[in-house]
C-alpha positions in Angstrom: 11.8 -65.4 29.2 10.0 -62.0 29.0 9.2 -60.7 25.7 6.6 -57.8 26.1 8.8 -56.4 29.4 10.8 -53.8 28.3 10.0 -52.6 25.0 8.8 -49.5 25.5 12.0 -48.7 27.7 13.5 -50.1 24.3 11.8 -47.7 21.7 13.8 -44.5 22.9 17.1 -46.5 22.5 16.2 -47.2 18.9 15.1 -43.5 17.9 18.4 -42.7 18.7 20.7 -45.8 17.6 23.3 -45.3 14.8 23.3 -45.6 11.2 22.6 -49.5 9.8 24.9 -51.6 11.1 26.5 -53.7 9.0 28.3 -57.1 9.3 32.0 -58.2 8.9 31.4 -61.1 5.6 33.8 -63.2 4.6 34.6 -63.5 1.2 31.7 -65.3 -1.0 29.2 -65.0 2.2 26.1 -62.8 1.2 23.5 -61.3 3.2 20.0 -63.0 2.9 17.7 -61.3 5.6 18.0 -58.4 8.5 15.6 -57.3 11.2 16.2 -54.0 12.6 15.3 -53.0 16.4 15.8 -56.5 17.9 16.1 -57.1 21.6 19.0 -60.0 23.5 17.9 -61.1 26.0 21.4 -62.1 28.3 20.9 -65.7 29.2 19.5 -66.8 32.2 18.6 -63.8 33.0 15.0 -62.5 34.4 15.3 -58.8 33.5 12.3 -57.1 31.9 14.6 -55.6 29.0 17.7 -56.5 26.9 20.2 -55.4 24.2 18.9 -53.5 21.1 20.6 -54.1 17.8 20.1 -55.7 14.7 19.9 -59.6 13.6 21.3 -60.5 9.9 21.3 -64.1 8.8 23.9 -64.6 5.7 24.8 -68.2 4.2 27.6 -68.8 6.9 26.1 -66.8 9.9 23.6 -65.9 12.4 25.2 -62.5 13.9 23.6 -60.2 16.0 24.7 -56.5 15.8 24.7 -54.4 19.3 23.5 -50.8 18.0 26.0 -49.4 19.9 28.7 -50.0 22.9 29.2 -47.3 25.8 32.7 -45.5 23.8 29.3 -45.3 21.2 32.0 -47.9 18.9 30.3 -50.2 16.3 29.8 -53.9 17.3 30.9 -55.1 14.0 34.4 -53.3 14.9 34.7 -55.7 17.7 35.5 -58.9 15.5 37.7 -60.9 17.5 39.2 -63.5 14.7 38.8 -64.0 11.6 35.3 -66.0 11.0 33.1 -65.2 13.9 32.3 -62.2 16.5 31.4 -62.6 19.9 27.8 -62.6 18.8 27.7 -64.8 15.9 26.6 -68.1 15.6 27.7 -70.4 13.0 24.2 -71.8 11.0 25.6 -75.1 11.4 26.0 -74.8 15.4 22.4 -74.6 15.3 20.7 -77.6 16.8 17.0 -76.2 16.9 14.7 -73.0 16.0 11.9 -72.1 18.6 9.2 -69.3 18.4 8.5 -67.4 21.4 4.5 -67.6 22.6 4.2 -65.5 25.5 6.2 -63.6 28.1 6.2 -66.9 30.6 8.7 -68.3 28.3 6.3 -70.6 26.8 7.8 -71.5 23.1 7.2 -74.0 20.0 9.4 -75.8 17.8 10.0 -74.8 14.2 10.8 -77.5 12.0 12.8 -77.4 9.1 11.2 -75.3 6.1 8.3 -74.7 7.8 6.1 -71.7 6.6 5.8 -69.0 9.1 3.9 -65.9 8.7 2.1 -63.5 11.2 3.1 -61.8 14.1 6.5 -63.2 15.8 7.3 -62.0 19.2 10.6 -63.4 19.5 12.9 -66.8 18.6 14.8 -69.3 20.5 18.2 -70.3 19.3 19.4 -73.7 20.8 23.0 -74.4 19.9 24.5 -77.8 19.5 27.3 -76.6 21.8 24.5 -75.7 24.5 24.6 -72.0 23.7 21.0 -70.2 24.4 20.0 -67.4 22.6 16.7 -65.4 23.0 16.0 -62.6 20.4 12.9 -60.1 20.9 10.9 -59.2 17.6 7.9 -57.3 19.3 9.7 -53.7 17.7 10.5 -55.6 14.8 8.2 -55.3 11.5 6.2 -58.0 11.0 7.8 -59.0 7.2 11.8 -58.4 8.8 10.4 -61.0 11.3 9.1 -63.6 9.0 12.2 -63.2 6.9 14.9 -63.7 9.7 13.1 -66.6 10.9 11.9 -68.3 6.9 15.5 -68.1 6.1 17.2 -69.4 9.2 14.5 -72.4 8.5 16.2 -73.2 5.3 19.8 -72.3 5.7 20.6 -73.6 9.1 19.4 -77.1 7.6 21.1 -77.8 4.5 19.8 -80.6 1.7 22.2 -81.1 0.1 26.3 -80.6 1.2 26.9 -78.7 -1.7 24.9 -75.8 0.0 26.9 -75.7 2.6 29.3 -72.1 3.1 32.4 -73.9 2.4 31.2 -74.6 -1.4 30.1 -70.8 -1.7 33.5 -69.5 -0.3 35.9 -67.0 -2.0 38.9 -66.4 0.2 42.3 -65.6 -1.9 44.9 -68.4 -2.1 46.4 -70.2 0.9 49.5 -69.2 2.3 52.2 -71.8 2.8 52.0 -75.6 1.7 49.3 -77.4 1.1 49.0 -81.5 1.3 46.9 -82.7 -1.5 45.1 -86.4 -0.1 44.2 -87.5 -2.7 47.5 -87.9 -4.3 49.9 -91.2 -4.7 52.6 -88.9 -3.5 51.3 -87.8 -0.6 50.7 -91.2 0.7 54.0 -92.3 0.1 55.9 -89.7 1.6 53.7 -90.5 4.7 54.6 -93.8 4.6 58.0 -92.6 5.0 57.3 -90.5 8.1 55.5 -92.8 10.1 58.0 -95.8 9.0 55.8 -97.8 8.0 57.6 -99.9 5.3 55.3 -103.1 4.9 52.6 -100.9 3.2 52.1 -99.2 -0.4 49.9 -96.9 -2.2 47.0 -98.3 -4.8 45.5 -97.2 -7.0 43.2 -99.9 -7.4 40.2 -97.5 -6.4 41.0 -95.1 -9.8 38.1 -93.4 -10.7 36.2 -95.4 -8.4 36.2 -98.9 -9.8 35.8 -100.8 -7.0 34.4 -98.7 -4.0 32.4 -95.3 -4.8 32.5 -94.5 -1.2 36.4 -95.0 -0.8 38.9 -92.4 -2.2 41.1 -93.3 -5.1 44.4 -93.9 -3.7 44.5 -96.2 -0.8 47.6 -97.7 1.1 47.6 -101.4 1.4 49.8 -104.4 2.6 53.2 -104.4 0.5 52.5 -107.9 -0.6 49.0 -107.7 -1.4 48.3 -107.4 -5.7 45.7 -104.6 -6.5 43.9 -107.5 -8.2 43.4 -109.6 -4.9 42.1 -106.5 -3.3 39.7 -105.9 -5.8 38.6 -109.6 -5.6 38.6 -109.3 -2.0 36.1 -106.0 -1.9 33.3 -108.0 -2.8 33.4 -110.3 0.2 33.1 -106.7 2.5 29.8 -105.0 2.8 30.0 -101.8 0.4 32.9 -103.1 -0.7 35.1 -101.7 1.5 37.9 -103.9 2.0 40.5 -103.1 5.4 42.5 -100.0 4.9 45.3 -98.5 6.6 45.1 -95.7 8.3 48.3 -94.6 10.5 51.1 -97.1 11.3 55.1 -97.4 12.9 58.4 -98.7 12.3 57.7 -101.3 14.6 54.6 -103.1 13.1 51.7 -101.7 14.9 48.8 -99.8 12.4 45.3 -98.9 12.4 43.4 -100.5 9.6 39.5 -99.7 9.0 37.3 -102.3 7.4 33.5 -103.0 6.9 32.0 -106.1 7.6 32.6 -109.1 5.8 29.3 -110.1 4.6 28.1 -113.2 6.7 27.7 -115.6 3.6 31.6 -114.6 3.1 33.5 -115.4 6.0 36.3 -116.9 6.3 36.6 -116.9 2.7 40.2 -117.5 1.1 40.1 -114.1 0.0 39.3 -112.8 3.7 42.9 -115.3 5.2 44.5 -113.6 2.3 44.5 -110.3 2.9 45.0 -111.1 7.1 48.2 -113.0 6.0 49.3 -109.9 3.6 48.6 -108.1 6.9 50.6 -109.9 9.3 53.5 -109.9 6.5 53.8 -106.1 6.5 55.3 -106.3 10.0 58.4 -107.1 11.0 57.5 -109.6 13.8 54.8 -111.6 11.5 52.2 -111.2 14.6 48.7 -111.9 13.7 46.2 -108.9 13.6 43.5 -108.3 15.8 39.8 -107.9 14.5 38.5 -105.4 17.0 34.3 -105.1 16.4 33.5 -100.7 16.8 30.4 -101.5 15.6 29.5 -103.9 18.8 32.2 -102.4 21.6 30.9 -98.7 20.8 27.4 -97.0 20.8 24.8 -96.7 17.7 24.3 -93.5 16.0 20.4 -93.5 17.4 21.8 -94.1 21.0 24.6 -91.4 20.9 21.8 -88.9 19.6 19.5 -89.9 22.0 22.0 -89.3 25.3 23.0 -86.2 23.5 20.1 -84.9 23.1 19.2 -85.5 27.0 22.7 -83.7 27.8 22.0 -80.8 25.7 18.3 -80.1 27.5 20.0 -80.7 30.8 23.3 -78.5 30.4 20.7 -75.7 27.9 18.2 -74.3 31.1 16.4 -71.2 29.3 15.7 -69.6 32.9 16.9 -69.2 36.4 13.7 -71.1 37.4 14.7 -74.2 35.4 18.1 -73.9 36.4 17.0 -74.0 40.0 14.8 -77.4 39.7 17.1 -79.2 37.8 20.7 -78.0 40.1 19.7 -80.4 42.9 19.4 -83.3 40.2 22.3 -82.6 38.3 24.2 -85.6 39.0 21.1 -88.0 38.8 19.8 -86.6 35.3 23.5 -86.8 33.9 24.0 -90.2 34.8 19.8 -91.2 33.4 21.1 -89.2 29.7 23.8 -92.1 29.5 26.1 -90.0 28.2 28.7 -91.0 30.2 28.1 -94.3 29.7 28.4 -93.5 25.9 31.8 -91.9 26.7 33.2 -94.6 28.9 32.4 -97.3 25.6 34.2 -95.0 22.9 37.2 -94.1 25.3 37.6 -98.5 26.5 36.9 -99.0 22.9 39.7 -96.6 21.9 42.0 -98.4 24.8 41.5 -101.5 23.6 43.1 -100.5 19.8 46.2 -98.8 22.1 47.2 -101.7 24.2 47.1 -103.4 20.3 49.3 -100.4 19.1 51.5 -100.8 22.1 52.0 -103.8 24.1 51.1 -106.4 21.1 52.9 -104.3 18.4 50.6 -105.4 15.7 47.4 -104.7 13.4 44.5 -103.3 14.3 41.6 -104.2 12.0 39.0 -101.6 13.0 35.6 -103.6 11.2 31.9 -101.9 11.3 29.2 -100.2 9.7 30.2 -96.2 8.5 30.1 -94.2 11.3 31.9 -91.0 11.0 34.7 -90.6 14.3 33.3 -94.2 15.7 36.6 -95.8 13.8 39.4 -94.8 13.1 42.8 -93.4 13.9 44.8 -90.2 13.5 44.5 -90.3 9.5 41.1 -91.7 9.5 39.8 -88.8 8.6 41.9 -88.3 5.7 41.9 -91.2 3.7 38.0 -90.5 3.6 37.9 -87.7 1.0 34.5 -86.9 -0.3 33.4 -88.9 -3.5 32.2 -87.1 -6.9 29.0 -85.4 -6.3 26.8 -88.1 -7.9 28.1 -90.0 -4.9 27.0 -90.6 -1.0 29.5 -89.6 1.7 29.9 -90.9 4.9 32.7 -92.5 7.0 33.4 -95.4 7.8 
């Protein structure tokens, strides 16, 4: 990607571009750097010269602000919903920081809060959803350049969760109802709409007795005591003991568990809460242990494969995109990313034909792995712990 072509064709647009632009910011989202005079380079694209404008980096946002469209409008006017533009990337969507060495496209890898100083000619943005953006900073000063790039180098990879935009966020209230998870109620008017009648809520987890990584009000088998499944979470690794997730009139449910520990199976306590299981459904079937942990993919493998798609599907010129088009195929099929995809989705099958032609439980068991298991309220009976606490999935 050039970075030197062009910029003097460039320095008569900026004499004459507008007033500084300014970005649309949502409520509780500051600015924290600006370069002025930046160049876009389109992507894929070999020409000598690109867009001029001007690059702010706030605590949500990478934007980049066109000085001017050919009815002479403002870019910013050109929002087209209500948290990003058509040039803004989202610092989370960012999957890796490069710095531009020379005009043959050569570039380096900045690492998280790395110190950068000197002379920056331009940046790579590599987005996780394979989005390539090239920015020129040769008309840039020197200290806008450093500060764009320092601070994209410490927001885009956050610490700590708490920095992250939606703690820092000011909108005005919500319109409309809003469903409070972490509430008995809640639970047991879902209970109600999905039919489910053999389960109940617990508050055995109250203020986090018995599992800091679970939320406080679980739903468990109607005939199971909150004392047996306190007794029972210290046979499970973290102690999480199997909890239910979605379920029918008809028996079937999706139930999420950790491992039993090895020492621990088999253990009365284990065939008492698989009997309190197969008694919450009408036809007393037994449930079926299905493994995630060994059907699906590790975390290491799924980042690996994705990180082979992302440089395959991400060429940063027409030259690249050229020598890799004849070996699409063969490179797609070596990132094993389809592979990856064909475990979760037979993995996923499996649980259905439990759901639907057994009509009974589905015990989802292994190590926390956020999306790996579980079903369509998974998600929400995993509500964040207090902040002393570690969060992950299950």
């Amino acid at each position: 990607m050039p970075v030197n072509g062009g910029c003097m064709a460039a320095r008569s647009s900026a004499s004459e571009k507008p007033a500084q632009l300014e970005p649309l910011l949502l409520p509780g989202e500051v600015l924290v750097a600006s370069a002025d005079d930046v160049l876009l380079y389109l992507p894929l694209s070999e020409r000598p010269d690109g867009v001029l404008g001007r690059l702010v980096v706030t605590n949500f946002k990478l934007t980049f602000l066109e000085a001017r469209n050919q009815q002479g409008r403002l870019a910013s006017m050109e929002q087209r919903n209500l948290l990003l533009g058509p040039r803004d990337i989202c610092l989370m969507n960012v999957d890796t920081i490069h710095q531009l060495l020379s005009s043959s496209g050569k570039t380096k890898r900045l690492y998280p809060r790395s110190t950068v100083q000197g002379k920056i000619k331009g940046i790579q943005i590599r987005c996780k959803d394979f989005r390539l953006f090239t920015f020129s900073l040769n008309l840039t000063s020197v200290n806008e350049a450093v500060a764009v790039t320092s601070a994209l180098l410490n927001l885009c990879y956050p610490q700590s969760v708490h920095l992250l935009f939606a703690f820092s966020y000011r909108g005005g209230p919500a319109t409309g109802e809003l469903c409070d998870l972490g509430t008995p109620a809640y639970w047991q008017a879902e209970l109600r709409r999905t039919g489910a009648l053999g389960w109940r809520v617990s508050q055995a987890n109250e203020l986090y007795q018995m599992c800091r990584s679970l939320p406080e009000v679980l739903v468990v088998p109607k005939g199971l005591l909150d004392a047996d499944l306190v007794a029972a979470s210290g046979h499970f690794v973290e102690r999480r003991p199997p909890i239910w997730c979605w379920g029918n009139a008809e028996g079937a449910a999706i139930v999420r568990s950790a491992y039993t520990h090895p020492d621990m199976r088999n253990s009365p306590q284990e065939r008492r809460l698989l009997d309190a299981m197969r008694a919450s459904q009408p036809f007393m079937r037994e449930p079926v242990v299905q493994d995630v942990g060994a059907a699906c993919p590790t975390a290491g493998e799924l980042q690996e494969s994705y990180q082979r798609l992302r440089q395959l599907c991400s060429p940063d010129s027409l030259q690249a995109l050229a020598e890799s088009d004849g070996r699409f195929l063969s490179q797609l099929s070596a990132s094993r990313w389809l592979w990856a995809v064909s475990r979760c989705l037979g993995t996923a099958l499996d649980c259905v034909d439990v759901l639907t032609t057994q009509r009974t439980v589905c015990v989802l068991t292994g190590e926390r792995r956020p999306g790996l298991a579980g079903g369509p309220a998974g998600r929400a009976t995993e509500t964040p712990a207090p902040p002393s606490v570690s969060h992950g999935g299950a």
